[in-house]
N, C-alpha and C positions, 0 to 999 in steps of 0.2 A: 451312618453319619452321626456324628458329637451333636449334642445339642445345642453345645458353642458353638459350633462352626460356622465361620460367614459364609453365605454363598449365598445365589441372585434372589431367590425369595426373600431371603433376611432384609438383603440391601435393601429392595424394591421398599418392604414395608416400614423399614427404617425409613427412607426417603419419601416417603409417602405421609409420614408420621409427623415427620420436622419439615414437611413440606421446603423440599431439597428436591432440585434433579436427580434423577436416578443418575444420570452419569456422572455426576458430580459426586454425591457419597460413590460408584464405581471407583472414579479419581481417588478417591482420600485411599478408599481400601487400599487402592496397588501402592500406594506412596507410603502409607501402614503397614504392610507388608512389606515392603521393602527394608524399613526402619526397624520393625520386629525380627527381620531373620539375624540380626547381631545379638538378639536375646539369649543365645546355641551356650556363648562364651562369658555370659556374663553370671554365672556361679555368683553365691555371695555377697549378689550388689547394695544388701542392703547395710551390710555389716561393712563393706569397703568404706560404702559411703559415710557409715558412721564413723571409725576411723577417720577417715583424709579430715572430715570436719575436725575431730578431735583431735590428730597431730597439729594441724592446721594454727590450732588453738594456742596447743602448748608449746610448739616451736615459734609462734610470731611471723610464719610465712603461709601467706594467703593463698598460696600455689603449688603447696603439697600435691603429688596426686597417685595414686597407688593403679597401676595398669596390669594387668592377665594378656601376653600376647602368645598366642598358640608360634610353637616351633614349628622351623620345615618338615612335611609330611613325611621326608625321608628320613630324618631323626632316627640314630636307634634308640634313644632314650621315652621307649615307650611309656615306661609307669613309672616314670619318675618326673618330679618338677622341681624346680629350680628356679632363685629369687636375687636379683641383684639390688644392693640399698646403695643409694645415696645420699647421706642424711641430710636429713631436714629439704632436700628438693624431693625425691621420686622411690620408689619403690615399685621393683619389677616384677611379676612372678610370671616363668614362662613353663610351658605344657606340651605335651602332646598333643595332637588335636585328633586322634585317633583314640585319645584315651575313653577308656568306659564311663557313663557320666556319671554315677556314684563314687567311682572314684577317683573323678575329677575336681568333683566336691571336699572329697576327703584330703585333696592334695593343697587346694588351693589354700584350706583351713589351717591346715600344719604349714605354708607358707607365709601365708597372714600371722599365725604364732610367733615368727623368727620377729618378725617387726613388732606386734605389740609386745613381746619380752625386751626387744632394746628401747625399742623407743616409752614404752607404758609402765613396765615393770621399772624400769628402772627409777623412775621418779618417787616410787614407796620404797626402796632398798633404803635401810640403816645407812652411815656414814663410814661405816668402816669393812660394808660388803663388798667386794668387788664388784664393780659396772658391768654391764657387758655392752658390747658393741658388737660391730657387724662380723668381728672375727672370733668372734665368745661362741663356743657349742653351746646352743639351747636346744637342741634337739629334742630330749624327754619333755622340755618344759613347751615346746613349740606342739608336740603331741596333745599336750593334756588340754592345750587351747585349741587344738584343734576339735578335741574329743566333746567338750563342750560348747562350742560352735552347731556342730552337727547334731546335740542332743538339744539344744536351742532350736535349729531350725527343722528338728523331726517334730515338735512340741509344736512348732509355728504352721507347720503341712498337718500333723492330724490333727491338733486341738481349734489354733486361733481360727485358721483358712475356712475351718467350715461357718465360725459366727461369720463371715464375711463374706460368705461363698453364695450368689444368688441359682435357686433351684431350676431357671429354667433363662434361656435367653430371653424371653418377656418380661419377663422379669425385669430385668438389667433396664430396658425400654421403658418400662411403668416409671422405673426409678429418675430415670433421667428428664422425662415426661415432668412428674413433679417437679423436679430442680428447675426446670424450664419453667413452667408455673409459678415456683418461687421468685426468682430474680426477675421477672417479668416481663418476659420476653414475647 
């Protein structure tokens, strides 16, 4: 067993701790669980989310929103993904859902590329470069943003995640323990 792992011991002494019904943190877990099995598809969320803010900004539309929706299982388009833009409201990128998850990663990143080259690059081009739009090949340049996307979030999984990483699931309890003490609860 993970040493993260929730299961009935943790709970009990969770709810024992923050003096909660046991079946009540039970309750939270299954409804937490339920909310975290959409975590599978959501690659990238932190870089989306910086985007959609950032288009959000530079377009003047507060409803921007950039979506990942896995294709029908029966797809033959297994290792490939595909992005449909419509500017300034949404931005699609859609998958395989069978795909391997590294290079589901790698797919999603070169997806995200196609849009920040229209929508991002394009705002530093000189005045007499040509634009691109959603029908401009950025291909190579959708790579290279892809390439650094993933050497970003390899830097973020070995270096940052470990200042950030607590050693042990008591850990995580002490920590929250004190927050609780702080605000005064």
């Amino acid at each position: 067993m993970s040493e993260f792992e929730i299961n009935d011991v943790k709970i009990k002494r969770i709810s024992q701790q923050f003096q909660v019904k046991e079946d009540t943190a039970k309750m939270v877990y299954a409804i937490f669980s339920k909310v975290i099995s959409g975590v599978k598809h959501q690659y990238l969320a932190h870089l989306i989310r910086c985007m959609e803010s950032y288009i959000r900004k530079e377009t003047n539309n507060p409803f921007f929103q950039i979506n990942c929706f896995a294709l029908d299982p029966n797809s033959p388009m297994l290792s490939v993904g595909c992005a449909q833009y419509y500017p300034k409201m949404f931005f699609s990128i859609f998958f395989h859902p069978s795909m391997e998850e590294k290079q589901l990663r790698v797919c999603l990143a070169h997806e995200l590329g196609h849009l920040f080259m229209i929508e991002l690059v394009n705002k530093s081009k000189g005045e007499h470069e040509p634009l691109l739009d959603e029908k401009a090949l950025t291909e190579p340049l959708s790579s290279i943003f892809g390439i650094f996307t993933i050497m970003d979030k390899n830097a973020s999984y070995n270096d940052r995640r470990r200042k950030l990483s607590h050693n042990t699931w008591d850990d995580i309890v002490k920590d929250f323990i004190q927050l609780q003490s702080r605000v005064g609860n």
